[in-house]
N, C-alpha and C positions, 0 to 999 in steps of 0.2 A: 831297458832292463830294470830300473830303479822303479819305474811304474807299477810294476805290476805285483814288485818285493812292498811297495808302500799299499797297496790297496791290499794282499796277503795281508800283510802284519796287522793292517786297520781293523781287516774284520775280523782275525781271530782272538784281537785283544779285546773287540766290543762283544764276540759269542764268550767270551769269561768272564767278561762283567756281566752280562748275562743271566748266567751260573751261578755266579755267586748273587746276585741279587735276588733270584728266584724269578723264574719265569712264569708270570700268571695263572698257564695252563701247563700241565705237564705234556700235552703233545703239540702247544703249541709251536710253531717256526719261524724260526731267522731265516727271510731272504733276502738280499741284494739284490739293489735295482742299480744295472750302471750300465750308460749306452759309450763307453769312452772304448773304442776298437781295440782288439785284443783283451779287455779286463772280464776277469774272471764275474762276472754278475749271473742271476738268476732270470734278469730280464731287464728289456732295455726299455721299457717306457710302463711308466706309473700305472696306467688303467691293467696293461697288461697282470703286472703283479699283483694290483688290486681282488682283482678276477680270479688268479688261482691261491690264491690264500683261503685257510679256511675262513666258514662261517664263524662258527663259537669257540674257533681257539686261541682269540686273540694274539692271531699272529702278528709280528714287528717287519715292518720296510727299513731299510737303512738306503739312504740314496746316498751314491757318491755324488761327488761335487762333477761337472761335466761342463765345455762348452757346449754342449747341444741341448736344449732343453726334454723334459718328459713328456711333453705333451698334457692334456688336461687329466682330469681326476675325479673321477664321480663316485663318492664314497657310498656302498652300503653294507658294510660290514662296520664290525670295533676291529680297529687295526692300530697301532701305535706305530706311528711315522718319526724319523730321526733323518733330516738332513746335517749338512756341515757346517751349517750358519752363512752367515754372508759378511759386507768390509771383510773377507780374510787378508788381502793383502793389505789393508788402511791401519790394521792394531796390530800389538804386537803379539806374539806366542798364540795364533789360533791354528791353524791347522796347515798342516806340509806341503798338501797337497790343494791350490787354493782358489777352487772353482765351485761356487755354490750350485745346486738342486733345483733348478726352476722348473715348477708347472705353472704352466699357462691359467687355467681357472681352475679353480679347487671347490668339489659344493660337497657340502658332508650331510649325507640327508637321514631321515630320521632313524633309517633302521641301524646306521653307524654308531649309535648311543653309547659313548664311554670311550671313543677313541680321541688317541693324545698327535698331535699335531707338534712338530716343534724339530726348529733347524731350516725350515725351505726357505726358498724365496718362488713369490708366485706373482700375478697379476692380479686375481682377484680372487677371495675367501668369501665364501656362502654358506654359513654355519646355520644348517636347521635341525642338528640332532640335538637332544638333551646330553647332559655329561659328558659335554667336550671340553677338551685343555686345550686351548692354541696358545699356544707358550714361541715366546722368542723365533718371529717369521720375521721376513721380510716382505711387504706388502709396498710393489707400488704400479698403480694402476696411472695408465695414459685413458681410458677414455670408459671405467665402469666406477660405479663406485667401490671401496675399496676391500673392505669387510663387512661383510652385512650379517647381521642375526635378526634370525626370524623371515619372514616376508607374509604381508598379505593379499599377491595376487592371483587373481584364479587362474592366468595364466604358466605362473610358476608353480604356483602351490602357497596354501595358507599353512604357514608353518607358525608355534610359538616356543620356543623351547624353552627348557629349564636349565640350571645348573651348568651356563655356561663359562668357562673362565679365557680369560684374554688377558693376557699378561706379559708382559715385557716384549710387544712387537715394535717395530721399526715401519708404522704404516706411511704411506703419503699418495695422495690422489694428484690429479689434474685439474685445471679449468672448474668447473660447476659442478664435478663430484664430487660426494661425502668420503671423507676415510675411514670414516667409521657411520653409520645408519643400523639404529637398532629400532626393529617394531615394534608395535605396539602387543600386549598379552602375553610375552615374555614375561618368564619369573628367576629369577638370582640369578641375574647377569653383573657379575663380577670384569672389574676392567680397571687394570693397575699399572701404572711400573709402563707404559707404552709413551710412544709419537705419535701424536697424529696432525699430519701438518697436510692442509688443504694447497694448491696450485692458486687458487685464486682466494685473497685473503679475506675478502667480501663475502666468500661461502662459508657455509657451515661444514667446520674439519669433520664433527660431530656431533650430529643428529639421531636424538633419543625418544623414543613412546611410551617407553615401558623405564620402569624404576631400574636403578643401579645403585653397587658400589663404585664409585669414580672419583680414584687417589691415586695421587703420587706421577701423572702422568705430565707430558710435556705437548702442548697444543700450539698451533699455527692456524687461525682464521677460524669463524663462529662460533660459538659452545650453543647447543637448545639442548635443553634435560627435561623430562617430566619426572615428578617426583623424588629427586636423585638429591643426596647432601655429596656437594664436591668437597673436598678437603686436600689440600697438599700437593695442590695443581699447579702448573706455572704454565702462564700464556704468555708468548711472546709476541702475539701478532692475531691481531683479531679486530673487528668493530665491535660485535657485542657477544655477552654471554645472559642466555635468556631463557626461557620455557616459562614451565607451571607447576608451580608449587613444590621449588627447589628450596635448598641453603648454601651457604657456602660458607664454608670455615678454613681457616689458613692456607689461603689461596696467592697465590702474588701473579703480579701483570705488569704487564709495559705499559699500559693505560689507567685508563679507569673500571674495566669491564668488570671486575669484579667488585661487589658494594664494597663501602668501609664496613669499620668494625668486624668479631669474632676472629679477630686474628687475621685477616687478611690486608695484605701488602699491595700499595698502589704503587705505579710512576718507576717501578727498576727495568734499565732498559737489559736485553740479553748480555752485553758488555757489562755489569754491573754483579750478574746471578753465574753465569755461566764461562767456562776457559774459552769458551768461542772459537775455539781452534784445534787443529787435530783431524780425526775421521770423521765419521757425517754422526756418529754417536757421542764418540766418544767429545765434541763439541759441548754437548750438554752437561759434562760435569761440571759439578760447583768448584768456583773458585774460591782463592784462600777470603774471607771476609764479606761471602759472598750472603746477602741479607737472608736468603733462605737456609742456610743453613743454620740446624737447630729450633725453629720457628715454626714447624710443622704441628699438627695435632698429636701430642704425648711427647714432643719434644723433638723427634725426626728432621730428618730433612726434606724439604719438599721438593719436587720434581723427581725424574724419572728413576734415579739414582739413592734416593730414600727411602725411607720404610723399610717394612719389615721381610721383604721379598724386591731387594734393591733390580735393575735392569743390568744385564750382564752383557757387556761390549760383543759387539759381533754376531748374537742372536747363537752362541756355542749350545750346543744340549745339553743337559744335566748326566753326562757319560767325560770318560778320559778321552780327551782328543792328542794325536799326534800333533805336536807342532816343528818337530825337527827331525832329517830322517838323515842321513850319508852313508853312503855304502860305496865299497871299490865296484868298479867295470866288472872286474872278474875276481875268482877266489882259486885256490889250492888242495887236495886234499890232504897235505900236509899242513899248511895254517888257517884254511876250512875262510870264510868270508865274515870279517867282523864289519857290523851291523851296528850301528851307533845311531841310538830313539829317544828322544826326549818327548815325555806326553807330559800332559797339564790335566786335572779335574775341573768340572767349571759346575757345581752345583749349582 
């Protein structure tokens, strides 16, 4: 019974935030995508929903959180997707009900241009539309690499987009694949506030062709950039960080990989930067004394948890999430059923 009172209440408290926000398109729609038996959803697997959403009204997906996954996702539409996040159960105050939104492979192709991504957890992200947000996902691939922007093969497709942002995910690959691989002829590819930690620390987490912004993020194994000024990064774990005709500005490492000088920090091992303990996020926040903090460019802190658009535990969406719900078995129509909700905002 409490099931189906917790996914009510969820979604009629996210259609009034909604409301009050202002919906894009005035005819645009909220559906629900939930495959959990018996819940009230509009459909039970992602492509399906995908498919009857309009073209130009920028309709919104909300997935529930579900043991069974959605299946894959072949975006061609602008659609705005909101899962639940993911560690729901590892932090504290995320969500009630605490099963993330997983699809299998996620590829946003170009005619998708302008759709926001943020909340899933997937295997692998194939971002070739221009004016995409992939904001706070969980990415973690066993055997692709893990977020790719752009591609140039003819068997895919030669894609280069633009105006792409990636911002506060939780990536991590396997073995010899990239967590992140951006191509080449790509333009304002923004990428902040993220993990990206490679399986094998010999590979490259992140591999780049095309320029970026690249701050404030937390790295596991290789850095290559073309063209890219890093600043505000923390490696914990890597051999080198290399490409062509980079910079690096207050950078810190567990080695050497990052040159001296312009503000960058050699030789702090993760024990030294980070509380190393906790959920698999929540790990990377700065400890008290911890040499990056404050030490960033303009003063910030550096790694994932700094700047100006800090990383928010759990990959929560930028909506009110439920994180507490209780209700009796049964109610009265004399003292009616009280319903006791505590939600949290997670801008």
């Amino acid at each position: 019974m409490k099931k189906p009172l917790l996914t009510t209440c969820f979604a009629a408290l996210l259609t009034g935030i909604m409301l009050l926000a202002g919906t894009p398109a005035a005819q645009a729609k909220i559906w629900r995508v939930d495959n959990n038996g018996g819940s009230p959803g509009n459909f039970t697997s992602a492509q399906a929903a995908h498919d009857a959403a309009a073209v130009v009204n920028n309709d919104t997906l909300y997935f529930n959180g579900s043991g069974t996954g959605y299946g894959d996702l072949t975006m061609t539409k602008r659609l705005y997707i909101f899962g639940p996040g993911y560690f729901l159960t590892q932090n504290p105050q995320t969500q009630a009900a605490p099963d993330h939104a997983f699809v299998n492979e996620l590829r946003v192709m170009p005619a998708a241009a302008g759709s926001i991504i943020t909340g899933m957890t997937m295997n692998r992200a194939r971002l070739f539309a221009s004016n995409t947000l992939f904001k706070r996902n969980y990415v973690i691939s066993g055997n692709f690499h893990s977020v790719v922007i752009g591609d140039n093969n003819v068997f895919v497709g030669i894609y280069a987009p633009a105006n792409v942002l990636c911002i506060q995910n939780y990536v991590t690959s396997a073995g010899s694949y990239r967590a992140l691989w951006v191509f080449g002829g790509c333009s304002n590819i923004i990428v902040t506030n993220n993990l990206f930690y490679s399986g094998d620390v010999s590979w490259d987490a992140v591999f780049a062709s095309s320029s970026m912004i690249f701050s404030n993020n937390v790295l596991y194994g290789n850095v290559t950039t073309t063209s890219t000024d890093l600043t505000n990064n923390y490696l914990y774990g890597g051999n080198t960080v290399g490409g062509s005709s980079n910079s690096y500005h207050n950078n810190i490492c567990n080695g050497t990989q990052f040159p001296t000088g312009n503000g960058n920090i050699q030789n702090e091992s993760i024990a030294n930067v980070c509380v190393n303990t906790g959920s698999p996020d929540a790990a990377f926040m700065l400890k008290t004394g911890s040499p990056a903090i404050g030490t960033g460019v303009g003063g910030v802190d550096m790694g994932m948890f700094g700047g100006a658009d800090p990383y928010v535990l759990s990959g929560l969406p930028a909506i009110p999430a439920i994180w507490s719900i209780s209700a009796p078995s049964s109610g009265s129509g004399a003292s009616g059923l009280n319903v006791n909700i505590k939600a949290k905002s997670h801008n």
